[in-house]
N, C-alpha and C positions, 0 to 999 in steps of 0.2 A: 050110093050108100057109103062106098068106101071114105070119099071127099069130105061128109059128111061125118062120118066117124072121125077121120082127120083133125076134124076143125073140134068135135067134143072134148077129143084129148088133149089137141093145144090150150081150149078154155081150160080144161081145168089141171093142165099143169101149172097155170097161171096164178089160180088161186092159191094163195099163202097157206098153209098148212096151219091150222090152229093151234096155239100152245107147243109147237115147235122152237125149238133152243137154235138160234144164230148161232155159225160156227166161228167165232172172232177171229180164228187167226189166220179164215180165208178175207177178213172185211179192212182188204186192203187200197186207200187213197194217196194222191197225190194232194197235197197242202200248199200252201201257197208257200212254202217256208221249206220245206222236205215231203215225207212221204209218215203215213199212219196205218199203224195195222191196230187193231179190236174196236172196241166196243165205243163210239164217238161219245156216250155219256157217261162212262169209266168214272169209278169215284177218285178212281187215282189217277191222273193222266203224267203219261210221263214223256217229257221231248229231250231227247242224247245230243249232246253236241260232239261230233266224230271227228275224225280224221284217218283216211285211211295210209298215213305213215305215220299211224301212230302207235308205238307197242302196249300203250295202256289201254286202247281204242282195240286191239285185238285179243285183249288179254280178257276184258270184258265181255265182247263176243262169246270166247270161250266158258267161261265161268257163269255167265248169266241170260246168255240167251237161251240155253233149252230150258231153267225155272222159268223166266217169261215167258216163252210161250205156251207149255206145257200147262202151268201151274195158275200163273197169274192173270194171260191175258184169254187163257180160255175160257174163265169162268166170266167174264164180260166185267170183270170188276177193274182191270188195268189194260190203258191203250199204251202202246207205245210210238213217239215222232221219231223218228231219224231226220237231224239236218245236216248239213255240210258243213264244215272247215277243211277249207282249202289251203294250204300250206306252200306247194312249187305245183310245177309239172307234172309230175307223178302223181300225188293224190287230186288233180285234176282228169289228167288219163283216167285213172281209177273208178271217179265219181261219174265220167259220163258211161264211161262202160255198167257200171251199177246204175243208170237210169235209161240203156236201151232196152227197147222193149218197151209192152205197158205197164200200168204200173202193180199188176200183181206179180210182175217178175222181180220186182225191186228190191224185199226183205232177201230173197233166196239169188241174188246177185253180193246183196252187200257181206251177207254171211259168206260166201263163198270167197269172196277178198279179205274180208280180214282173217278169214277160219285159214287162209293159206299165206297171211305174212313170210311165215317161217323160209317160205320155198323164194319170196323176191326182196324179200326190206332191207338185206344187209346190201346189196348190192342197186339197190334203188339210193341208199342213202352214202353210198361210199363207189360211187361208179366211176369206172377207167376214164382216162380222156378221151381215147377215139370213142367211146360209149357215152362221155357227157358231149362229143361233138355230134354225134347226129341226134342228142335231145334239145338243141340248142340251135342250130342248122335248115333251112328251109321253112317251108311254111309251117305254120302253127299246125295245121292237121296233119300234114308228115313227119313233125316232129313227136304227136302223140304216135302215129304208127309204130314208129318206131321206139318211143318207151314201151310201147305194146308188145312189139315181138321180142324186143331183148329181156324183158321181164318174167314172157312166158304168160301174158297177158288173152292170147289169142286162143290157148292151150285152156286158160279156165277158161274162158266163154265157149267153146265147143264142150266141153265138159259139161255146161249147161245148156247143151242142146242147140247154140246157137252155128248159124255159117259164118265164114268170113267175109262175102259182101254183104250182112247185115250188121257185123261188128263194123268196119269198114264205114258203113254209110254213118254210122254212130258217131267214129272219131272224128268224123270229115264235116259234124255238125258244130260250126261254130257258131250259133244262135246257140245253142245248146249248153257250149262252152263260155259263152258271157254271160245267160243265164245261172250258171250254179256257178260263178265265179261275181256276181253280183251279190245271189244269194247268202256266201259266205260273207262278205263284206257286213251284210245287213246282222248274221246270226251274229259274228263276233260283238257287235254293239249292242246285243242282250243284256240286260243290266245282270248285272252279275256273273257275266263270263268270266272266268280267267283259266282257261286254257281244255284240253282234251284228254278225257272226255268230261265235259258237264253234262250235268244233269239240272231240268226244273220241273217241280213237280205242280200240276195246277197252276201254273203259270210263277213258280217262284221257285228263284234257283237258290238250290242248295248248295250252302257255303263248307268248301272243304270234304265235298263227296266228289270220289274222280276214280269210283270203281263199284265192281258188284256187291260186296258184302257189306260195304256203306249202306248202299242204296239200298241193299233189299231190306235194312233193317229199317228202313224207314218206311217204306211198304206197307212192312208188316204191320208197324203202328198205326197205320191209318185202315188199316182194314176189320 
């Protein structure tokens, strides 16, 4: 009986609830191009071209990601893409640590890096020499270790929960690291890029939008 009862309640947790509301800003994918959180047929789709050493790329973060998700892509009316722009070493370190894990860890990675510029970008972009020699020095994945630790890189990933030999196994993925170093290559020859952050909305990028109050007035219009 019990076995039996087992199996009713699996069936019918199964079954879809009728007339239930998707919660868009758990309906998070990996894309051939970045990563997508809402609603795949959004009237408004919107793809970010990032960088994360970028202070305009964080300034956005701050300003405009809790109206997106709260506001805009809750209501299933705007998805949002995050894709890469890779810049050096750093915002490659960065970018693979924001895509360890699966890929519902990824929005709540990448926030967590740029929401914390403040604490590593000046000295990410103005670092010692004994500091630019061991980002420079040995292997390609000891050399992210090590913008890792002197960044304080290690500190947010346990912050989100993570260990150190699974951040580790992360930076030491270099399939991983020519993968989004490929990727960027490909975003930059988006027609209409010129520089971080871009934005295209429905597949057509907006000229001269390169922050949140641009963009959200453009939104708006379309909604």
């Amino acid at each position: 009986m019990k076995s039996g009862l087992r199996a009713v309640l699996a069936l019918l947790l199964a079954i879809p609830v009728m007339g239930a509301t998707p919660v868009w800003n758990n309906e998070i994918i990996e894309t051939a191009a970045g990563h997508r959180v809402g609603n795949p047929e959004a009237a408004v789709r919107i793809v970010a071209f990032e960088s994360y050493t970028c202070p305009a790329c964080g300034n956005f973060e701050r300003q405009g990601e809790g109206a997106l998700r709260i506001v805009y892509i809750h209501s299933g009316k705007v998805s949002l893409e995050v894709r890469h722009i890779i810049r050096d070493s750093v915002d490659l370190t960065v970018a693979m640590l924001v895509n360890c894990g699966p890929a519902d860890k990824f929005f709540a990675n990448h926030a967590a890096f740029m929401l914390s510029q403040g604490a590593w970008l000046n000295k990410a972009t103005n670092p010692q020499q004994t500091t630019s020699q061991r980002w420079t020095s040995g292997t390609n994945d000891a050399r992210r270790r090590n913008i890792a630790q002197d960044l304080g890189f290690y500190t947010v990933m346990t912050n989100r929960g993570y260990q150190r030999p699974e951040v580790d196994r992360c930076l030491n993925d270099n399939a991983m690291a020519k993968k989004l170093s490929d990727q960027s290559v490909s975003n930059r020859e988006t027609p209409g890029f010129d520089g971080t952050p871009s934005f295209s909305i429905n597949g057509v990028m907006q000229e001269h939008v390169h922050g949140w109050l641009a963009l959200q007035k453009i939104i708006d219009g379309r909604l």
